[in-house]
N, C-alpha and C positions, 0 to 999 in steps of 0.2 A: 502910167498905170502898168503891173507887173501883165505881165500875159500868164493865165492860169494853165495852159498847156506845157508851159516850159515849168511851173513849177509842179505841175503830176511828174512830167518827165524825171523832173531831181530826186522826188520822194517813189517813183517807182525803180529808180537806180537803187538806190540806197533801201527799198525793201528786197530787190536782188539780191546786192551783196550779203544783206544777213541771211537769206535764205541758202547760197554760197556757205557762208561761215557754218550754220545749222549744220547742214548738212556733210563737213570736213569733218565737223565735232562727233556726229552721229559715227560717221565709217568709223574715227578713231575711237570712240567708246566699244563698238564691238570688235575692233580688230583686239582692243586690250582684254576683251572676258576671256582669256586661256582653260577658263574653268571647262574639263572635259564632262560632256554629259554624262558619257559609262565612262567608271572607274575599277580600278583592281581594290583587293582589299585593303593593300599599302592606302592608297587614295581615300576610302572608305573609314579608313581608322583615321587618317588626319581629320577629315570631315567630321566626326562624330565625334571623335578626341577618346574612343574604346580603344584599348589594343587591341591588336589584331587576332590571337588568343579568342578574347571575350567574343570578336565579333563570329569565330569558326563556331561558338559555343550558340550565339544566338540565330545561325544558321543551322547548325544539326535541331533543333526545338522551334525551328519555322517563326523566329518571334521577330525576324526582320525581312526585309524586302531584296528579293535577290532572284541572277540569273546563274544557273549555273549550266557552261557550252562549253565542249571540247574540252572538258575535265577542269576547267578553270569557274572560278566565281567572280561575277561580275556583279555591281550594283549601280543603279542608276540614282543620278544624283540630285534629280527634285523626287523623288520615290523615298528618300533618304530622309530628304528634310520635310517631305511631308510625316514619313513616318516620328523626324523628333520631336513636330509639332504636334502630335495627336494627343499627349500628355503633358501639353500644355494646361496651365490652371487659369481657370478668369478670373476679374477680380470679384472683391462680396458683391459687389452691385449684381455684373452678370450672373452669377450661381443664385442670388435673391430672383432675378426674372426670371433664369431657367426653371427655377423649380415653381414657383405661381404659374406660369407656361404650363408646367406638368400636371402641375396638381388640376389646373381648367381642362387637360387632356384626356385622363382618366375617363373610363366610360363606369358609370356607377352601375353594380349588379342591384338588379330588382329584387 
């Protein structure tokens, strides 16, 4: 008869090492995100895929998200992409619930 202490032993090795392995994969997935948080505009136009022009254009008209320090503009880069999500479109399904949503929302005048 196996003795069940020597086989927790085996199977608690062996969830170590993968918890070992996890955890190498972990460090090297964030050692690889090089993506800087603040960017310059050069960085800002790759991101967005505007040239840099357009992007000087949608900052004098305040129509993008931006720092500007020490004479320089800087953009932060989930601010970025939340802002090219905001005009995003649903699909008909979602637009059909949003607006029965709305329409239940309304407050009717007396």
């Amino acid at each position: 008869m196996e003795n069940p202490f020597a086989t927790i032993a085996v199977q608690l090795q062996r969830v170590e090492s993968m918890l070992i392995e996890i955890k190498r994969l972990q460090a090297n997935t964030t050692k690889g995100n090089t993506e800087p948080e603040v960017m310059t505009i050069q960085q800002a136009s790759e991101l967005t895929n505007y040239a840099v022009q357009t992007l000087y254009c949608k900052v004098s008209k305040r129509e993008i998200p931006f720092v500007k320090k020490g004479g320089k503009l800087w953009f932060n880069r989930q601010a970025l992409l939340n802002w090219m999500n905001e005009g995003a479109q649903g699909t008909i399904e979602e637009q059909t619930n949003n607006l029965v949503l709305n329409c239940f929302k309304r407050k009717r005048r007396a």
